[in-house]
N, C-alpha and C positions, 0 to 999 in steps of 0.2 A: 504494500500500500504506500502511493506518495506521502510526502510530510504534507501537501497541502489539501491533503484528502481527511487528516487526522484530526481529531479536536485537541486543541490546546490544551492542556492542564497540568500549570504551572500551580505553586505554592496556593497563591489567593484561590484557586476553582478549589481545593482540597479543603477550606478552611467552612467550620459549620456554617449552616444557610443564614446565620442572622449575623454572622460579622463578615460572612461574605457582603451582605445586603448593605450591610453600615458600610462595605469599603466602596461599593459600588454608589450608594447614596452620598458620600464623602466627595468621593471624583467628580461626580454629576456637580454639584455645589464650589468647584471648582478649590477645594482645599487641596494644598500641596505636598509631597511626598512625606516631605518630615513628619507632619501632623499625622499623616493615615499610619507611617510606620509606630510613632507614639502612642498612638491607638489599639493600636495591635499589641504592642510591648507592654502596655497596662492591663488585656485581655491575654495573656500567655501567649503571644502568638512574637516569635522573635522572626522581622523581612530586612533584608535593607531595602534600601532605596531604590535599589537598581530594580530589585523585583517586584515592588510594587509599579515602576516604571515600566517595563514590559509589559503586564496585565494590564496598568492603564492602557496603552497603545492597541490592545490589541482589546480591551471594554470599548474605548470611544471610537473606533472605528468601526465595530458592531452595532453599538448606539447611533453614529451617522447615518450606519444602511437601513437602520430601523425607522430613523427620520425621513430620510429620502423615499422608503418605500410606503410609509406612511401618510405621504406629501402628494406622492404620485396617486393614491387609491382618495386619498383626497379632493385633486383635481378632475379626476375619472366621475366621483360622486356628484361632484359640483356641475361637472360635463353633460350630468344624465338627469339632474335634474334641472336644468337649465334648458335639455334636451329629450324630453320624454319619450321620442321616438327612438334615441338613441338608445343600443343594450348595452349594460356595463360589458357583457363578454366582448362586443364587439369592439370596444372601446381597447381593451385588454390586446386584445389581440393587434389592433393600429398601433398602440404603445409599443407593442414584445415587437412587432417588425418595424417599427421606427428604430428602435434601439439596437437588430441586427443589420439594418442599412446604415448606419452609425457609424458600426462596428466595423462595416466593409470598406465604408468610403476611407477611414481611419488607417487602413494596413496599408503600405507598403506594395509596390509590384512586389518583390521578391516574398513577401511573407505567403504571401500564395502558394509559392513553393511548398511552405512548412504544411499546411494545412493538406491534407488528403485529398481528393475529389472526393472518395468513399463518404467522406467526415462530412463535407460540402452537401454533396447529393442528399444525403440523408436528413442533416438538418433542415436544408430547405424543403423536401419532401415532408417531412413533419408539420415544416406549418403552413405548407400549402394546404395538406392533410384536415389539420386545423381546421381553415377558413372552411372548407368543402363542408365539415360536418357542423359548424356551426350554420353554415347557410339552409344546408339539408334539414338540421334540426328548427331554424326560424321556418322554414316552408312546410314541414308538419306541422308544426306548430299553428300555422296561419290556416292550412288547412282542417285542423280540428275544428278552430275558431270558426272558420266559414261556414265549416258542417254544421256545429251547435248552432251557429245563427240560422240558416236556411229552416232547422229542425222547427227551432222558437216562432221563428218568423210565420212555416206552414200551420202552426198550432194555435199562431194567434190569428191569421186569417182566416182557421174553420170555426174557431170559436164565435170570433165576429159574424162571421157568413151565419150561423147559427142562432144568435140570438138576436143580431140586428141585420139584416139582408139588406137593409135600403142602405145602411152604413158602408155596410162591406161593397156593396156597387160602388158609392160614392167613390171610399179610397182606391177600389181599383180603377176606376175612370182617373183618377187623380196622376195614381202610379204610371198610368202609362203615355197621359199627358205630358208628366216630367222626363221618363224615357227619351220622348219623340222629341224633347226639346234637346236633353242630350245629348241625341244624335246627331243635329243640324246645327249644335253649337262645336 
């Protein structure tokens, strides 16, 4: 397994979950090494500097991608309610391939080398993949929708034709007035 496949854990991830919590809450508030190591040294727990410095680095860099991704699902919300036609999945999905056309425009000629076709083909094939079943999935979707309505719709025109007959003419002389307009507009 690569190193950067592994989870970290240095001294602080090893330390009980509530003075792990104080040292992570400590960092957040911007106190500096001395103070979190004094902290520790007054709770039995003997770091230097150094190690609480590495954990910092590699906590507030976890806590940025938590911001960032937070930020994003954020603007996505904001997007979709601003946008009610719009689906948050579809949304997701123009992000995730914005940020692999990003990532393309970003490399290098030569980096292309490093990367496989195999790696290439496949990822792209993934989320072409993607869009295909998200689209297939809106189109059932929309289809259900139609069917339920057509169903309701038949159920309330026999009902009407039923109890009010001069009604039910009216609305369909109406409906297909509008139709006819329609069409010639």
């Amino acid at each position: 397994m690569s190193r950067t496949n592994r989870r970290a854990c240095g001294k602080i991830d090893k330390l009980p979950a509530d003075l792990k919590d104080t040292v992570d809450q400590m960092l957040v508030s911007g106190q500096t090494y001395r103070e979190i190591v004094a902290y520790l040294s007054e709770n039995g727990e003997k770091l230097s500097q150094a190690a609480v410095s590495r954990y910092a680095s590699r906590f507030l860099a976890n806590a940025q991608q938590l911001r960032i991704a937070q930020e994003n699902f954020r603007m996505i919300l904001t997007e979709t309610e601003r946008y009610p036609e719009l689906d948050p999945a579809e949304a997701i999905l123009r992000m995730a391939s914005q940020k692999v056309f990003d990532a393309i425009a970003k490399l290098d000629e030569g980096q292309f080398d490093d990367v496989s076709a195999d790696d290439l083909l496949r990822q792209a094939t993934a989320l072409a993949r993607a869009v295909a079943y998200k689209r297939k999935t809106d189109i059932d979707v929309k289809s259900d929708k139609q069917i339920a309505l057509e169903e309701n719709q038949s159920l309330l025109y026999e009902t009407i034709k039923k109890s009010n007959p001069r009604l039910y003419n009216e609305l369909m002389e109406e409906i297909t007035k509008l139709k006819k307009q329609a069409k010639e507009a």
